[in-house]
C-alpha positions as CSV (number, residue, x, y, z in Angstrom):
1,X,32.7,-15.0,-1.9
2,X,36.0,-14.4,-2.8
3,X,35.1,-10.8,-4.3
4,X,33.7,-10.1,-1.1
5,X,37.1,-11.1,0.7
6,X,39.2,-9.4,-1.6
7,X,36.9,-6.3,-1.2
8,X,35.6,-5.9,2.1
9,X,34.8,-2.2,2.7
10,X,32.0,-3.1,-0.6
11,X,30.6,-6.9,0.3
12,X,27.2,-5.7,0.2
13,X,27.7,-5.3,-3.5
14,X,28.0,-9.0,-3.8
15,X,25.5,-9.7,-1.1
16,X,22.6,-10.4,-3.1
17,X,24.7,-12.5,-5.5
18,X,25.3,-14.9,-2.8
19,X,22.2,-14.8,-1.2
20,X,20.6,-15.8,-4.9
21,X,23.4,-18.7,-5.1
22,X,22.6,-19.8,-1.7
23,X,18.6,-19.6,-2.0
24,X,19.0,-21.7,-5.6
25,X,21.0,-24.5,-4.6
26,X,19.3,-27.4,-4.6
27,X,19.4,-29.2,-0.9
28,X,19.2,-32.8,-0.6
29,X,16.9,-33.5,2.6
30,X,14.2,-31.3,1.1
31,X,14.8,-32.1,-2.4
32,X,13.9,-27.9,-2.9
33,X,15.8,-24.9,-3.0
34,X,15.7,-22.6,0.0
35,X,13.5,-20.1,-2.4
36,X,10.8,-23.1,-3.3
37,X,10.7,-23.7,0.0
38,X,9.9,-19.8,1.0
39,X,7.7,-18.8,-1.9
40,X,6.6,-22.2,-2.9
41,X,7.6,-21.7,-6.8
42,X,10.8,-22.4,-8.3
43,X,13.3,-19.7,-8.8
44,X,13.4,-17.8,-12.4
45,X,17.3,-17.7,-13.5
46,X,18.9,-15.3,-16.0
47,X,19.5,-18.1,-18.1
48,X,16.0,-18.9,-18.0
49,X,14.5,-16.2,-18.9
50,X,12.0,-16.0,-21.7
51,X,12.4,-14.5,-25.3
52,X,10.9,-11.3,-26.8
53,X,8.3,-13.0,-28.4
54,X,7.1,-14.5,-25.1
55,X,7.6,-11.6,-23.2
56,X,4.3,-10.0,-24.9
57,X,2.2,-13.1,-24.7
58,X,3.4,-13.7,-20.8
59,X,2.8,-9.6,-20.2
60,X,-0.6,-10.0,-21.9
61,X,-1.6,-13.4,-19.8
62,X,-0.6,-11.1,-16.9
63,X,-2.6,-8.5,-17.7
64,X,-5.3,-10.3,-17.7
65,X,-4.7,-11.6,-14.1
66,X,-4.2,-8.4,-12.5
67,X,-7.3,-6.4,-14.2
68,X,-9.6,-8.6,-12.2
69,X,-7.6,-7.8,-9.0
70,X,-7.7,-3.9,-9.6
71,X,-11.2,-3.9,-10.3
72,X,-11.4,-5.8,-7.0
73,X,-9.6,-3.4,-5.3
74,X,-11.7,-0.5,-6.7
75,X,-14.4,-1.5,-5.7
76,X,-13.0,-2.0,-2.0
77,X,-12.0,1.8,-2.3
78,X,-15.4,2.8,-3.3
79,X,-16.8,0.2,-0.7
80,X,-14.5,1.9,2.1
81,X,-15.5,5.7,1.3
82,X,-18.7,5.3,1.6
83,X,-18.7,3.4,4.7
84,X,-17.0,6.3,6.9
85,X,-19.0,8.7,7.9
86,X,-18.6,11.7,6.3
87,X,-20.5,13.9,3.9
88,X,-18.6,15.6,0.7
89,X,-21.3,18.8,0.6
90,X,-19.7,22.0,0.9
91,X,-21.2,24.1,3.7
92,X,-21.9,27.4,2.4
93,X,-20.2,30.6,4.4
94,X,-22.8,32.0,7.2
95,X,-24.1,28.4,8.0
96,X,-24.2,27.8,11.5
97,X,-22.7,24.7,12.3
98,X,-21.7,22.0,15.7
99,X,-18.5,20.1,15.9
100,X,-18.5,16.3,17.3
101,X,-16.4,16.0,20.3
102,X,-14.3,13.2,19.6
103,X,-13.0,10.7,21.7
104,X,-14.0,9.1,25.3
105,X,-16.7,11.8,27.3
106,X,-17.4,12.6,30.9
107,X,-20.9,11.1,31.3
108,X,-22.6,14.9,31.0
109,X,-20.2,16.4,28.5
110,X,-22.3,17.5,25.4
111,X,-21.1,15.4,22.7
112,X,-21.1,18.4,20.5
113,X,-19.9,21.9,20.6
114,X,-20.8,24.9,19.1
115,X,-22.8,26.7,17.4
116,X,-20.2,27.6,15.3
117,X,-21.0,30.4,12.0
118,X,-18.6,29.5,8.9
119,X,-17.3,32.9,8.3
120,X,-14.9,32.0,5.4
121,X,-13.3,28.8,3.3
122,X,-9.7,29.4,2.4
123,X,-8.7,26.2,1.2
124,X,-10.6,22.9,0.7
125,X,-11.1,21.4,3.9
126,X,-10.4,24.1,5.6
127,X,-12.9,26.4,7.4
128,X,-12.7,29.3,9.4
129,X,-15.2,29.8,12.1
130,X,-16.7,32.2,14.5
131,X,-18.4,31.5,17.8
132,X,-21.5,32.5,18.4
């Protein structure tokens, strides 16, 4: 605190070292440290730390935790593209083609519109077309 008062135009410099003294203190109705209480583990110190030779055991036990997550979340991804309604084909130039309307309709609005002719494909996903 008194770095911040002697410097006050910089005290967020020393913000998160007072935050980190305040959220490991140890308070006495709880029995916790506001950061136990928050993330529900207890806070890792500098002085704590672990050596070099744990550090590859402890990255290697994490490792193994997170490949099962990833594989998880690939399989979400995979899960998620093919549920959406779209079709990865490329329509070849001189097809003739109907757009969806999107959103809410009028009751006799076609919910397409078109026909449409692909006349050329610039870039991927891009597609000039022609009326009919």
């Amino acid at each position: 605190m008194k770095h911040a008062e002697a410097d006050r135009k910089n005290w967020p410099k020393y913000l998160s070292l007072v935050l980190m003294a305040y959220r490991s203190r140890v308070y006495t109705s709880t029995g916790n440290t506001a950061f136990d209480s928050m993330l529900g583990r207890k806070i890792l110190l500098c002085k704590e730390s672990t050596t070099e030779e744990n550090d590859v055991e402890a990255l290697l036990v994490r490792t193994n935790e997170i490949r099962p997550i990833r594989n998880y979340q690939e399989k979400q991804i995979e899960i998620q593209n093919n549920s959406q309604n779209t079709i990865n084909e490329r329509i070849p130039i001189g097809t003739t083609v109907y757009l969806k309307c999107e959103g809410l309709l009028r009751k006799l609005k076609p919910k397409f519109e078109g026909p449409y002719k692909i006349i050329n494909r610039p870039k991927e996903g891009i597609i000039k077309r022609k009326m009919r």
